[in-house]
C-alpha positions in Angstrom: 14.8 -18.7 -42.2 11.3 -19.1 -40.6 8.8 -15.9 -41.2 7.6 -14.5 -38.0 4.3 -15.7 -37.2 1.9 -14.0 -34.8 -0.7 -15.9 -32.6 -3.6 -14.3 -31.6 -6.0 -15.9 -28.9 -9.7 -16.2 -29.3 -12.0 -13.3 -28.1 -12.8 -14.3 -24.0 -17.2 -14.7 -24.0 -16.8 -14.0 -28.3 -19.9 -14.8 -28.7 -21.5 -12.5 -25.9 -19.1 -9.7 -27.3 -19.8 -10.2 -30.9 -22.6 -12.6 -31.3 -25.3 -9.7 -32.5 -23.1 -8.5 -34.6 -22.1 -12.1 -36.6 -26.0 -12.5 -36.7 -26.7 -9.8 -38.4 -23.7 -9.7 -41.3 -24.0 -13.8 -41.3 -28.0 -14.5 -41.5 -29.3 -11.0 -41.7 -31.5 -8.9 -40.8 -34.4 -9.0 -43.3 -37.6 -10.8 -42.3 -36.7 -13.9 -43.4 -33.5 -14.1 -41.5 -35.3 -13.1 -38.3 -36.7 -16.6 -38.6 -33.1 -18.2 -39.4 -31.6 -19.9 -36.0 -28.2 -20.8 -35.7 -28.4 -24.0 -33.2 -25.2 -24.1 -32.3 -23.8 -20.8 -31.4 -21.2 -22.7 -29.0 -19.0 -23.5 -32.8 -18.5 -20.2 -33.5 -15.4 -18.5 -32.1 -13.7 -14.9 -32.5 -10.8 -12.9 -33.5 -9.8 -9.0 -33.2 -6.7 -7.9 -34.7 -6.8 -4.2 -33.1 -3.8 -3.2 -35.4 -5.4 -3.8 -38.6 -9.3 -3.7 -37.4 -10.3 -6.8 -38.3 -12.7 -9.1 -36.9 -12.4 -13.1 -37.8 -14.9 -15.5 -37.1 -14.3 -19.3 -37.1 -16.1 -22.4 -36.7 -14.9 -26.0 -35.7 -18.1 -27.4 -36.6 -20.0 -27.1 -38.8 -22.6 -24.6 -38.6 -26.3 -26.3 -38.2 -29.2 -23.3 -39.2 -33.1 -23.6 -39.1 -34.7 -21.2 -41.6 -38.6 -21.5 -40.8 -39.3 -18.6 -43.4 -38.3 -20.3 -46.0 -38.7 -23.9 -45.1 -34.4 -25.2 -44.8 -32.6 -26.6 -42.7 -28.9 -25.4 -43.7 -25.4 -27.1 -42.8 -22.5 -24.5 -43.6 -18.8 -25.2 -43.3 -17.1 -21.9 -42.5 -14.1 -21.1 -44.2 -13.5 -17.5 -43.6 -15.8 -14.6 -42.2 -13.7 -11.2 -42.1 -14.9 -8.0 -41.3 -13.0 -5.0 -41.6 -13.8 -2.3 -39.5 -11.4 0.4 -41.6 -13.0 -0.4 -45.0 -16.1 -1.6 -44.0 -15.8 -4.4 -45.9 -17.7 -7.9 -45.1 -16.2 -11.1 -46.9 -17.4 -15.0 -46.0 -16.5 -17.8 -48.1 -18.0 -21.4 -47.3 -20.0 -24.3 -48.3 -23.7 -24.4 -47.5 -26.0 -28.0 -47.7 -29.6 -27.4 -47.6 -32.4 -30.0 -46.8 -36.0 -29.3 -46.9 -38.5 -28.9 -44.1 -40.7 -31.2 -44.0 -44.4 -30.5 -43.6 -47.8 -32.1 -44.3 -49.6 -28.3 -44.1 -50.6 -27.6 -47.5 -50.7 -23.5 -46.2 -47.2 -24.0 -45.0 -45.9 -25.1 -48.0 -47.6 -22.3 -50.4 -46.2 -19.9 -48.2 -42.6 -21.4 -48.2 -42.8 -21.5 -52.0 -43.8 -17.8 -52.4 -42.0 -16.4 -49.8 -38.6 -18.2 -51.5 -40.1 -17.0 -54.7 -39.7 -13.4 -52.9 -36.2 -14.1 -51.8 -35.3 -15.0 -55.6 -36.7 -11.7 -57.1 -34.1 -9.5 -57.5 -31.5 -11.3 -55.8 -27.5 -11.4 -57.4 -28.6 -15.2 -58.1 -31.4 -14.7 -60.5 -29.6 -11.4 -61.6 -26.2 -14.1 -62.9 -28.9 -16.7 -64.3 -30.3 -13.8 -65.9 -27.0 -12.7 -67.4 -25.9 -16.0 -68.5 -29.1 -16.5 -70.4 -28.4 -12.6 -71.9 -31.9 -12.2 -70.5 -31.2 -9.0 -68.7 -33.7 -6.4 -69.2 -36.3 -9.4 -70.7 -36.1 -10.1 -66.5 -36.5 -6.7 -65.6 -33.2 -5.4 -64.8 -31.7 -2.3 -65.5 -28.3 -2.1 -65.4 -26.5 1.4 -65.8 -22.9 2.1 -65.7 -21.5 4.1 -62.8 -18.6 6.0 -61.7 -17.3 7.9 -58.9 -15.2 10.8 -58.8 -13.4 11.4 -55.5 -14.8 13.9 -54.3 -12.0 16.8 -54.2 -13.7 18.9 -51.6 -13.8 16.4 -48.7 -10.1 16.0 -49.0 -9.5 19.7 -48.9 -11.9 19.7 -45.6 -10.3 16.8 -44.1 -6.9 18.0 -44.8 -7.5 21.3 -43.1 -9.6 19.2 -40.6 -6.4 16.9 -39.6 -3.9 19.9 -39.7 -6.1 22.1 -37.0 -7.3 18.5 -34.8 -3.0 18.4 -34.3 -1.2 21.1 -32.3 2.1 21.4 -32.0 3.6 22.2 -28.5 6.8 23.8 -27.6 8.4 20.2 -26.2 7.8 18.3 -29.7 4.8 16.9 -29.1 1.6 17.1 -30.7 -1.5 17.9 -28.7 -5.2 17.0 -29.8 -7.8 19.2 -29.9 -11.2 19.4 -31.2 -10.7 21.1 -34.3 -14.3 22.2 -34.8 -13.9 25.1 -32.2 -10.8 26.6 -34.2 -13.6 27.9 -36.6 -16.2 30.2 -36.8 -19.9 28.1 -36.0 -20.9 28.5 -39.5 -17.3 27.2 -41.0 -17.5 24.5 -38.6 -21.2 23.5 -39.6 -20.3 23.1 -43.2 -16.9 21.1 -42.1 -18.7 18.6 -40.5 -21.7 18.5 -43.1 -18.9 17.9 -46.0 -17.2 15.0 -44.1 -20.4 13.0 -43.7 -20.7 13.3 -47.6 -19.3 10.3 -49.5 -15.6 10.3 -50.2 -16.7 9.8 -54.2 -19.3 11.7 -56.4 -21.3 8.8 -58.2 -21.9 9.9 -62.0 -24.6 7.5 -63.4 -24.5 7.1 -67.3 -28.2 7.1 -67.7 -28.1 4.4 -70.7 -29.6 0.8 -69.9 -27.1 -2.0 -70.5 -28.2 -5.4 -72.3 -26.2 -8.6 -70.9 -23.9 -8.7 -74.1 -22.6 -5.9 -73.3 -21.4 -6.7 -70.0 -20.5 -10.5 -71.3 -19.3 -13.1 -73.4 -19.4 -16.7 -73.6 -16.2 -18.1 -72.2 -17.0 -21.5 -73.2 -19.9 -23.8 -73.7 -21.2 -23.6 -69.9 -19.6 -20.8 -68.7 -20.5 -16.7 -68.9 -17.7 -14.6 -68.4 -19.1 -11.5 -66.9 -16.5 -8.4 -67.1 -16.8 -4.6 -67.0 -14.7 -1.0 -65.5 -15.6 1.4 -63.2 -19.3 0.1 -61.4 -22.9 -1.1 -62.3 -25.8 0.3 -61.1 -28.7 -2.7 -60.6 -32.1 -1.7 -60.6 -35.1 -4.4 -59.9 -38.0 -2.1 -60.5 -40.3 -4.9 -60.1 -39.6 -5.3 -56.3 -39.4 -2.2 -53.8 -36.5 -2.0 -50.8 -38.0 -4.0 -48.3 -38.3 -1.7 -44.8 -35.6 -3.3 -43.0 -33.3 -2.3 -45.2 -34.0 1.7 -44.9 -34.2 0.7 -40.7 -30.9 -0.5 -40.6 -29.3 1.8 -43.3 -31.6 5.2 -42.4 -31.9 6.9 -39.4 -34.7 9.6 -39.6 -38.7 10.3 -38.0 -39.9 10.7 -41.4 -41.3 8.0 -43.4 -39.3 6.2 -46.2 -40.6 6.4 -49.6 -40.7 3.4 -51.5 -37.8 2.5 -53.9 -37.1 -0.1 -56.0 -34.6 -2.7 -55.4 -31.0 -1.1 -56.3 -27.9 -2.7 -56.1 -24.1 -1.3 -57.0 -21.2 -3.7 -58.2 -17.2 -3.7 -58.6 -15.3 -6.1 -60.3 -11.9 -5.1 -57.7 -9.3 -7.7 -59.6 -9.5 -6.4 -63.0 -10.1 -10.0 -64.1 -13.7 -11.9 -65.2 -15.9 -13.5 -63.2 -17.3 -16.9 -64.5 -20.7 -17.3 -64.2 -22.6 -20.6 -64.6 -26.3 -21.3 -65.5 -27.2 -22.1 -62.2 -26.5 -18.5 -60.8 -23.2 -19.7 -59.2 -19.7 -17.5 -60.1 -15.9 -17.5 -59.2 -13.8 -16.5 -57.9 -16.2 -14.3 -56.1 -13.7 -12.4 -54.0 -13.4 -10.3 -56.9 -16.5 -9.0 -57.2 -17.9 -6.5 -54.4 -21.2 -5.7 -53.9 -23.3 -3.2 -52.0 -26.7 -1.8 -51.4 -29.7 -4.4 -51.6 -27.9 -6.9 -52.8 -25.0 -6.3 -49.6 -27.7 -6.4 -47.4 -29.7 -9.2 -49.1 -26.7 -11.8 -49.9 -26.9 -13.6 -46.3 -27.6 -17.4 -44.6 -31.0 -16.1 -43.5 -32.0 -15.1 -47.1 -30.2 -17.4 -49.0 -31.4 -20.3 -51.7 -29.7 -23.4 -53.0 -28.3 -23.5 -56.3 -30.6 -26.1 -57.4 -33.8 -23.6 -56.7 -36.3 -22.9 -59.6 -38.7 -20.7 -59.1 -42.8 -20.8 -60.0 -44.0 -19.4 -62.4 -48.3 -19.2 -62.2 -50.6 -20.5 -65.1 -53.2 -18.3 -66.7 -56.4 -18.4 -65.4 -55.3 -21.3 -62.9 -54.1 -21.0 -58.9 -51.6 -24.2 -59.5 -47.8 -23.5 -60.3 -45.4 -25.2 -62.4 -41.4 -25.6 -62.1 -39.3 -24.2 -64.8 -37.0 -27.2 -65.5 -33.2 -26.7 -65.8 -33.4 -27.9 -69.5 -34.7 -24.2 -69.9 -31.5 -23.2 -69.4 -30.2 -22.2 -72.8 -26.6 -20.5 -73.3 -25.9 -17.9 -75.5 -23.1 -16.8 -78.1 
């Protein structure tokens, strides 16, 4: 017996229909990835699966990117990009090679080295590295546990909200209506007002976490990192840059600054591993969202092998923390 298997054809001019949008879950849309290219567009082809809305992108090259902000060029082999539309949930898996730009411009090069020392501050890499050292709050995080409460109101609105959008008609079938003018203007304005609220009530135990709480050692060079419910991250040394609040917030007044502030869900009920260079598996289990869902793209992104500089007193030179630094904990 052969299982049923269903072919669906690349997206006709994919890359004119869903080019922008690959661009800005795949490189970005920070400052940095403004300045990340992808040279070869023509490798990248599309999927929509209507019935489950889901959008696959796939590459049969690999994937050549210029990063002039931060001074890499970057080979990727794509092994998955999926977006779904339903859950709003992004997911890419692949394998990046960087090389270094090469320039003789001393001003260059500073601004390469602090501007991937900015990309590093408060990013999910130096927040594992961090972990695995059980140097949380000694980096300046603060991590707070957080959970959310389905919010019981916005189902009774939406139930009442589904029942009046469906009419029933005298031959069986069900006519659709906009429910909103079934109700009086004031009922109707706090319908709609209650079903752009969240669908859960985030409770935040206001208690900073240390690492060891959050982790063990698995072995001698691994970090098992494991908690319930969700973490709130907080970078207080960094504030949300003003992309962010352009993509995310739509209003004519100005944005107040706030720090860096990330949530994350371990979805498998199972650890993730977490090594001293920042990497971690399987990383399909752990969801992320906020700065760090934003952040976490190509255009932003640093290898593994990155350490950042750290000034001397009194001096304008830098020096390298070396990986022997790198001690794990019990």
């Amino acid at each position: 017996m052969l299982q049923e298997v269903i072919l669906i054809p690349y997206e006709k001019n994919g890359w004119e229909k869903w080019g922008v949008f690959f661009a800005d879950n795949f490189i970005g849309t920070s400052a940095f990835a403004q300045q990340c290219s992808l040279l070869n567009k023509e490798a990248v082809k599309f999927r929509f699966d209507k019935k489950k809305n889901l959008l696959q992108a796939f590459a049969d090259e690999t994937l050549l990117f210029e990063n002039s902000a931060l001074g890499y060029k970057i080979k990727y082999d794509l092994i998955s990009f999926e977006y779904d539309f339903t859950q709003r949930l992004f997911v890419y898996k692949g394998y990046p090679f960087f090389e270094e730009m090469q320039t003789s411009r001393k001003g260059l090069q500073r601004r390469w080295a602090q501007r991937r020392e900015d990309a590093y501050k408060g990013s999910l890499m130096q927040f594992m590295r961090s972990l695995y050292r059980n140097r949380l709050v000694e980096d300046g995080f603060q991590v707070r546990r957080l959970i959310k409460i389905p919010d019981a109101e916005k189902k009774r609105v939406r139930d009442i909200y589904r029942m009046a959008i469906q009419k029933p008609q005298a031959d069986g079938r069900m006519m659709i209506s906009n429910a909103f003018d079934a109700f009086p203007a004031d009922t109707a304005a706090y319908y709609r007002q209650v079903l752009q609220e969240p669908d859960k009530l985030n409770v935040l135990i206001d208690r900073v976490l240390p690492g060891d709480s959050i982790a063990y050692a698995v072995d001698s060079v691994t970090a098992g990192l494991y908690f319930t419910e969700h973490l709130q991250v907080i970078y207080p040394s960094k504030n949300m840059p003003d992309e962010f609040f352009s993509k995310y917030v739509v209003s004519s007044h100005p944005v107040l600054k706030k720090p860096v502030t990330s949530e994350a869900t371990i979805i498998t009920g199972q650890p993730i591993n977490v090594l001293a260079n920042g990497s971690y598996y399987e990383g399909t289990g752990l969801i992320i969202s906020g700065y760090w869902g934003w952040w976490e793209k190509i255009g932003n992104m640093l290898p593994y092998n990155y350490e950042p500089l750290r000034p001397l007193k009194n001096k304008g030179t830098y020096f390298i923390k070396r990986p022997s630094d790198y001690h794990f904990w019990k």
